[in-house]
C-alpha positions in Angstrom: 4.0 -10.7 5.3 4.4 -10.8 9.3 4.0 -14.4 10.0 3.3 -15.0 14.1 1.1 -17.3 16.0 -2.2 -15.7 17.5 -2.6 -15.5 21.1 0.2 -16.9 21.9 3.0 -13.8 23.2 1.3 -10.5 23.5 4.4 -8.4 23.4 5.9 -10.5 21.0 2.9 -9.8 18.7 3.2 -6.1 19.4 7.3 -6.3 18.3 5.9 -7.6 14.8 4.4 -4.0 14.3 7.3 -1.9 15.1 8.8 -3.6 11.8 6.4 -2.0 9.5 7.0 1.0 7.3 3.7 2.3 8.3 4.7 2.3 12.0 7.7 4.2 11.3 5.9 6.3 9.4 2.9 6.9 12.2 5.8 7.4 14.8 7.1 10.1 12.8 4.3 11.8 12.5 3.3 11.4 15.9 6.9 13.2 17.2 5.9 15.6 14.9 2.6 16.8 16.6 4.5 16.6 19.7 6.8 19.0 19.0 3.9 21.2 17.2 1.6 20.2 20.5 5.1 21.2 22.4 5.0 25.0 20.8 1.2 25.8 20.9 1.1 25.0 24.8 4.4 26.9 25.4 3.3 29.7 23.0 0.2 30.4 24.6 1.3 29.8 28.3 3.8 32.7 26.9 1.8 35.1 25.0 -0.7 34.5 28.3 -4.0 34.0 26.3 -4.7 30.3 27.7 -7.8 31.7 29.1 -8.5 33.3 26.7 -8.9 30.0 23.7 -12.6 29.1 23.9 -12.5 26.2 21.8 -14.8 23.4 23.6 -13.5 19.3 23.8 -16.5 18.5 23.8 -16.9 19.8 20.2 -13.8 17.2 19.6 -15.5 14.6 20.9 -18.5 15.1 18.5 -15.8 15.4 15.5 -13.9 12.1 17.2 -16.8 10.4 16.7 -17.5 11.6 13.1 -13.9 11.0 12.1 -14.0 7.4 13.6 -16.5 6.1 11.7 -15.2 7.3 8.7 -11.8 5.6 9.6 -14.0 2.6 10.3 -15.5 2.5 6.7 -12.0 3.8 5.6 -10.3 0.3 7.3 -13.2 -2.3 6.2 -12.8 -0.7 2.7 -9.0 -1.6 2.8 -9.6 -4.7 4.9 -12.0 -6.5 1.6 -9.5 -5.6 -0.5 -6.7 -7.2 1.3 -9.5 -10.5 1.7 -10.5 -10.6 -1.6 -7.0 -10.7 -2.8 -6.4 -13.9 -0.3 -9.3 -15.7 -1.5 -8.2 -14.9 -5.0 -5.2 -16.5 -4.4 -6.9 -19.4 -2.4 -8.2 -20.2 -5.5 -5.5 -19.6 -8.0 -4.0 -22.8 -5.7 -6.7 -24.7 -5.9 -7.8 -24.6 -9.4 -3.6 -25.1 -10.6 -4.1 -28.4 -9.0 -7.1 -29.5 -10.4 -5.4 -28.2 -14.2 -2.5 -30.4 -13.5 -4.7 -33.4 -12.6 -6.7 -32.9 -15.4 -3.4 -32.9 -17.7 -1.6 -36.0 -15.6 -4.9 -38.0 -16.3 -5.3 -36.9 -20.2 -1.4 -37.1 -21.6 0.0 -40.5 -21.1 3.0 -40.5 -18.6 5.1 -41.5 -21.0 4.3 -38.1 -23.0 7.2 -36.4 -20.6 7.8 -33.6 -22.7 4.4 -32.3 -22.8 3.6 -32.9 -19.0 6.9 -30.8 -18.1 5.7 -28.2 -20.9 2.7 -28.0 -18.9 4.0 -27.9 -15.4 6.7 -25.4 -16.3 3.9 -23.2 -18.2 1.1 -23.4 -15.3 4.3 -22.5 -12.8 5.1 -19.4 -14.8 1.8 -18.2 -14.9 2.1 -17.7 -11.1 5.5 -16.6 -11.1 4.6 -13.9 -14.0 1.4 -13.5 -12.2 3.2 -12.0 -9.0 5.5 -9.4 -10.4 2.8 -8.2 -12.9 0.9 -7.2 -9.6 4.0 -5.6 -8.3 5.9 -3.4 -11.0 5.7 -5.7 -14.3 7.1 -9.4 -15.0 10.4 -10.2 -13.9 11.9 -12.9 -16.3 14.5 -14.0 -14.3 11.8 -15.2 -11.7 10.6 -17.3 -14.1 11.6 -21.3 -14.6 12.8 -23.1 -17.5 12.6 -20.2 -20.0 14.8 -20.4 -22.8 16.2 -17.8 -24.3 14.0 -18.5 -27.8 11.1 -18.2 -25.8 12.4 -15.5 -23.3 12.7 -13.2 -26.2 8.9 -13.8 -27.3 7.7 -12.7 -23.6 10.3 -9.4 -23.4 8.0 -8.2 -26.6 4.8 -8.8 -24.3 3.4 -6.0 -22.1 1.2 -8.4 -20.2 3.0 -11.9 -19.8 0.4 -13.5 -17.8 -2.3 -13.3 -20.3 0.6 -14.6 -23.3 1.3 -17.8 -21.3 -2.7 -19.2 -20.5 -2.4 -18.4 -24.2 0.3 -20.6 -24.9 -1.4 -23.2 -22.4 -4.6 -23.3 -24.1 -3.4 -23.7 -27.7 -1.5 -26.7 -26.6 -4.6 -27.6 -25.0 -6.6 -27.1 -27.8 -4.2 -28.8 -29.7 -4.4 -32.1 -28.0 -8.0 -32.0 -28.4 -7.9 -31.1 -32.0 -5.6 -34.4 -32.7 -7.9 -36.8 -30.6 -5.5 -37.0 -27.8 -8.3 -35.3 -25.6 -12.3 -36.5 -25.7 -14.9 -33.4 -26.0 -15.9 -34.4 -22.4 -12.4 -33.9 -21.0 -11.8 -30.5 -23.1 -15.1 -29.0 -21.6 -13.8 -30.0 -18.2 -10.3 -28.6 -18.4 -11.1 -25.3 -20.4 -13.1 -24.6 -17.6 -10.2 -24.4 -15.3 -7.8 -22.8 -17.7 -10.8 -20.4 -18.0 -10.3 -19.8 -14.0 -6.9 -18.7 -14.5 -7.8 -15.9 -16.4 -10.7 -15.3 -13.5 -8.5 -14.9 -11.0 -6.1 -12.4 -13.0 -8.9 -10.7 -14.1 -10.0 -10.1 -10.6 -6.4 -9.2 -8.9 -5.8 -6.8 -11.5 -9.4 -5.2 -10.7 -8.1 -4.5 -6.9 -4.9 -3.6 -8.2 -5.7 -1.1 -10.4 -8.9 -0.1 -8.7 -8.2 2.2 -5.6 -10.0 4.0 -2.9 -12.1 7.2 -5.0 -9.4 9.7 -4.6 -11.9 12.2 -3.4 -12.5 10.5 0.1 -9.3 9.5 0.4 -8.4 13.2 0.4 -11.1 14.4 2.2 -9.6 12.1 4.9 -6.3 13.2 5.2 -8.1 16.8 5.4 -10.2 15.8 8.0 -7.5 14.4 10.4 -4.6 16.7 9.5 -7.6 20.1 10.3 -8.3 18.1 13.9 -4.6 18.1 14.7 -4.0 20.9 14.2 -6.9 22.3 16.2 -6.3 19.6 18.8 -3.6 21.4 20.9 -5.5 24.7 21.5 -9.0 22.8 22.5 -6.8 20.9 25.6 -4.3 23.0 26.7 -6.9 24.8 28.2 -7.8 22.2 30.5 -4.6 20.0 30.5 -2.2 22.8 30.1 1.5 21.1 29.1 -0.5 17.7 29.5 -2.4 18.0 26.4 0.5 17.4 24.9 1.4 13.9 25.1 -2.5 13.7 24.8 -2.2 15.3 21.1 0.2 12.8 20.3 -1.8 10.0 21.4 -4.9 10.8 20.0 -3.1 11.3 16.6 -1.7 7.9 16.7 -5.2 6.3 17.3 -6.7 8.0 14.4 -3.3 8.3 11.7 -2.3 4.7 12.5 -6.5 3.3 11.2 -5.6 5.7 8.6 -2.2 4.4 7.4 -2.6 0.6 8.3 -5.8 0.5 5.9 -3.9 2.6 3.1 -0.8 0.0 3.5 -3.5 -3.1 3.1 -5.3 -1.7 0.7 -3.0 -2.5 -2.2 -2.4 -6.5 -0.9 0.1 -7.5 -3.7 3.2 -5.4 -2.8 6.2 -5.8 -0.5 5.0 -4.0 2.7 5.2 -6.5 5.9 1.6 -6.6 6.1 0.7 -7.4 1.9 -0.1 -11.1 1.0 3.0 -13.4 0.7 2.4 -13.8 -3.5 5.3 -14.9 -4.1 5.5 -18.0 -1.4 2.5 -18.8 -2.6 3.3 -19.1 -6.2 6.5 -21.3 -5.4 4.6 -23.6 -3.5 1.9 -23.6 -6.6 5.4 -24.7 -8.5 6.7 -27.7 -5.8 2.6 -28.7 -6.0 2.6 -28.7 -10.0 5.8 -30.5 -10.7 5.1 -33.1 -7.8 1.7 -33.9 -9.9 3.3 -34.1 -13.3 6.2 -35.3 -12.6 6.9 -36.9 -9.4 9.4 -34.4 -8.3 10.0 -30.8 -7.4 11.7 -28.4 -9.5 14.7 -28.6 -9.6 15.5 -24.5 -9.0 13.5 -24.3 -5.9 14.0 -21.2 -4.3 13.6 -19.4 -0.4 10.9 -17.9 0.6 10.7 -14.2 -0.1 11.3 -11.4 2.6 8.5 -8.8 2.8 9.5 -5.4 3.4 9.5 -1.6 2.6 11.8 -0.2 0.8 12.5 3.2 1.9 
């Protein structure tokens, strides 16, 4: 994720987009109707039929209009998707910390081995949490695994859901053997419950895109006007129409391609949500709570980018 500060350098603030993968990708596309734009104008001016295209701007005004409030719809669509994932997240921080309170104030301190089974556990869900979002678990990411243990989770398909599993039995557990009152269980199965909430609901955007069919009818729609776009102004603009074409398609394929890049918010791309910073400072949070310290294989933050 671009990080910057908001109104504080305007060019500086446009630089950040020129990193994207989506620019480049808008850019080329762009030089691409140029060129096209380039051979329509010259073409025509050549063949001597300028006068003769009768195709009206003002009829691509009416379908500007049209197209942009599809592209509207199109960007809000993406936009909630990228929010809801944020707030999904939000929450995945909050509710790790109350689960660790919960466990610092139930096990006595001198139970170590329990509250480090539990810190390392709630840590792991997050860490698992972020690659399963991505392109499966990556084990390697994950703390304090040993290699008993690390061969039970390379037989899961869905590592996530093993470990609340595994925390919730040992929760159980302690209630089972008296260590936990009924009042406290009800309390902290209710935010081990949330965990599952919140993967429940990030796997719903993930796996939930835009319906195919608009999405399609989209790339139709602004790849029909492009191609029409050159013959409705040279007539008026001659050679000018051609920088014009260009412009006009980066207005309306950049909306396009910035909400397709936000729309899935868990990836890579400069613009997704930084998953993976937040689930190592969910880590420093967790073992600061159960055990006065951070972990000891702390790790740097995580560059976001596209791989091409």
């Amino acid at each position: 994720m671009i990080l910057y500060k908001t109104n504080q350098n305007w060019l500086g603030d446009v630089s950040h987009l020129f990193k994207s993968w989506t620019m480049v990708r808008i850019l080329r596309a762009v030089g691409a109707m140029g060129v096209y734009a380039l051979v329509v104008c010259v073409g025509l001016e050549q063949l001597g039929i300028t006068e003769h295209i009768m195709l009206n701007t003002s009829i691509f005004s009416l379908l500007g209009v049209i197209l942009s409030i599809l592209l509207v719809f199109r960007t809000n669509s993406a936009y909630d998707r990228w929010w809801e994932g944020r707030k999904q997240w939000g929450a995945l921080v909050n509710n790790t910390r109350n689960l660790a309170i919960y466990v610092d104030s139930m096990f006595p301190a001198a139970d170590k081995d329990s509250r480090h089974w539990m810190a390392t556990h709630i840590s792991n869900f997050c860490l698992a949490l972020v690659e399963h979002l991505r392109s499966g678990t990556d084990l390697d990411k994950l703390v304090f695994l040993p290699p008993a243990e690390r061969a039970i989770y390379e037989q899961k398909d869905h590592v996530p859901n093993f470990i609340a599993q595994q925390i919730f039995r040992k929760i159980a557990a302690a209630h089972r053997q008296g260590d936990i009152n009924e009042g406290d269980y009800i309390n902290i199965k209710a935010q081990h419950q949330s965990l599952l909430d919140i993967l429940g609901a990030c796997e719903r955007i993930k796996k939930t895109p835009i319906p195919f069919s608009y999405a399609v009818y989209l790339k139709i729609f602004i790849t029909a006007y492009a191609i029409l776009l050159p013959f409705a102004l040279v007539t008026s603009f001659f050679m000018a129409s051609v920088p014009l074409s260009m412009f006009i398609l980066f207005a309306l394929l950049g909306v396009e391609l910035l909400g397709e890049e936000i729309e899935d918010p868990f990836g890579l791309d400069c613009n997704d949500l930084p998953t993976g910073d937040i689930a190592h400072t969910i880590k420093k949070n967790i073992f600061e709570i159960l055990e006065d310290r951070k972990p000891v294989d702390s790790r740097e933050r995580e560059l976001y980018e596209k791989v091409f």
